[in-house]
C-alpha positions as YAML, in Angstrom:
chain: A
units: angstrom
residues:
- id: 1
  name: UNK
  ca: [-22.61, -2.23, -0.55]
- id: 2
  name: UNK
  ca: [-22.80, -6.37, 0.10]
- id: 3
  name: UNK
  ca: [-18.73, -6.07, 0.83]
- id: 4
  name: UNK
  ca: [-19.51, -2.92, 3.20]
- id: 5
  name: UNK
  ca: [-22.82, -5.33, 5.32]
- id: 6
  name: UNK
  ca: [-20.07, -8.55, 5.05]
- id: 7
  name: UNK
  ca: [-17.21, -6.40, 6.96]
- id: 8
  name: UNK
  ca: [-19.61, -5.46, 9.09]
- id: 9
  name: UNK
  ca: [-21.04, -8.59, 9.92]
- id: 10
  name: UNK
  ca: [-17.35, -9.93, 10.28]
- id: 11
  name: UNK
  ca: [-16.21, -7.39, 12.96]
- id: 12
  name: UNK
  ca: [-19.59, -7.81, 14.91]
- id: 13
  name: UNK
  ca: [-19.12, -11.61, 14.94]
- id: 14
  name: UNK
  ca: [-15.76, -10.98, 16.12]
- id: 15
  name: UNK
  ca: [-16.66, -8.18, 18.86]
- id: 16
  name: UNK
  ca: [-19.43, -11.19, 19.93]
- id: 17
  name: UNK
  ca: [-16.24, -14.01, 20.67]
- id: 18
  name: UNK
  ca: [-14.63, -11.36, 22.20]
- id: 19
  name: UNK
  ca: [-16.72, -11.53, 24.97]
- id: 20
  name: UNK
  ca: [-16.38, -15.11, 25.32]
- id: 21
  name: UNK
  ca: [-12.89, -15.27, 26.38]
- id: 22
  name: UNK
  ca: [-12.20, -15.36, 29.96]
- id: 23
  name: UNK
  ca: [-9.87, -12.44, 29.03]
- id: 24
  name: UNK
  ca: [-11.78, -10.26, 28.41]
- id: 25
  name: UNK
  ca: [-14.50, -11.26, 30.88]
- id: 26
  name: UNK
  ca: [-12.11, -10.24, 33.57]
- id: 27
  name: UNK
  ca: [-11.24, -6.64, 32.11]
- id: 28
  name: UNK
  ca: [-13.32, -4.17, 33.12]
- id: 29
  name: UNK
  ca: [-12.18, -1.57, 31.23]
- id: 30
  name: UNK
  ca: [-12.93, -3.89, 28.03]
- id: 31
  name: UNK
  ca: [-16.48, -4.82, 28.95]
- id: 32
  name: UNK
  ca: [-17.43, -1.24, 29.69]
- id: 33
  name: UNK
  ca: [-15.83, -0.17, 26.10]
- id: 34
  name: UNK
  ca: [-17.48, -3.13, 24.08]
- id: 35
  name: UNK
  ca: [-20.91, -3.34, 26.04]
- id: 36
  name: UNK
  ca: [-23.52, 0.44, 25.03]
- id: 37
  name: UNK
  ca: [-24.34, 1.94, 27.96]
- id: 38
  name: UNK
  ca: [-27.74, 0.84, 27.31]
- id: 39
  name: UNK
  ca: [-27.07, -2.43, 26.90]
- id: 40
  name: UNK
  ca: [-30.00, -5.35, 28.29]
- id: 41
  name: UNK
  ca: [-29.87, -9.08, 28.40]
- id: 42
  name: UNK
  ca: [-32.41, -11.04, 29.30]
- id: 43
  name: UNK
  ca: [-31.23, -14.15, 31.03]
- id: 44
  name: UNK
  ca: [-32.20, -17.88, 30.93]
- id: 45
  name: UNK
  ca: [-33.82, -17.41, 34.88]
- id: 46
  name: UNK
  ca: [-35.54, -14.09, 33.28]
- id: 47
  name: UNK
  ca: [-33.59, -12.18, 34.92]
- id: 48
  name: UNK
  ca: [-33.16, -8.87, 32.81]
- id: 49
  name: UNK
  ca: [-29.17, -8.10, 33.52]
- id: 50
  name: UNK
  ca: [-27.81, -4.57, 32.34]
- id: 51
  name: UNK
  ca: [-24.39, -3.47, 31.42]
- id: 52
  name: UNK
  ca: [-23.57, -2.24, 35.33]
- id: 53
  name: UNK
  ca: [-24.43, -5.62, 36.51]
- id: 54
  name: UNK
  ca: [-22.40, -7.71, 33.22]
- id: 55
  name: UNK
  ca: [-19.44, -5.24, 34.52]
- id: 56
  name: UNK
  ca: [-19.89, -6.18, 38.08]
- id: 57
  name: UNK
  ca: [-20.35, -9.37, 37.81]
- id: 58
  name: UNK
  ca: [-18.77, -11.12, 34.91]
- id: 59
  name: UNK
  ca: [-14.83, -10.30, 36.07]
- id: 60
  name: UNK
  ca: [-15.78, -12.24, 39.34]
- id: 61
  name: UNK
  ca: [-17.15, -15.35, 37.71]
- id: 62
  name: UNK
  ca: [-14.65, -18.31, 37.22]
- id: 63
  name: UNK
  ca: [-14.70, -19.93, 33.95]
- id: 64
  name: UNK
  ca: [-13.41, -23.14, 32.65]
- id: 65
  name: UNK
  ca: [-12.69, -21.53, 28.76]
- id: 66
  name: UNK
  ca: [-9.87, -20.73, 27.35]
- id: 67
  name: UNK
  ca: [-8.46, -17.02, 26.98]
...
């Protein structure tokens, strides 16, 4: 079971730094497929953001990372 919870936790950190690169912040197609259609972040202004909005709004923002 521990090797079953480490793969796990291995794909889920990668899915996470996925959605770091600039990549795949510009592909909408990408954020709706890795993003639950419930998803809900709430943001350093306390702004509460959901996925719509991440999809609308993160393939417009300009970013200095790395793909």
């Amino acid at each position: 079971m521990q090797a079953n919870a480490t793969s796990l936790l291995r794909e889920l950190q990668a899915l996470e730094v996925e959605l770091h690169r600039t990549s795949t912040r510009s592909d909408i197609a990408r954020l709706d497929a890795l993003l639950h259609d419930n998803f809900q972040e709430l943001g350093r202004s306390g702004n509460t953001y959901r996925k719509a909005d991440v999809v609308a709004r993160l393939p417009t923002e300009h970013s200095i990372r790395k793909s």
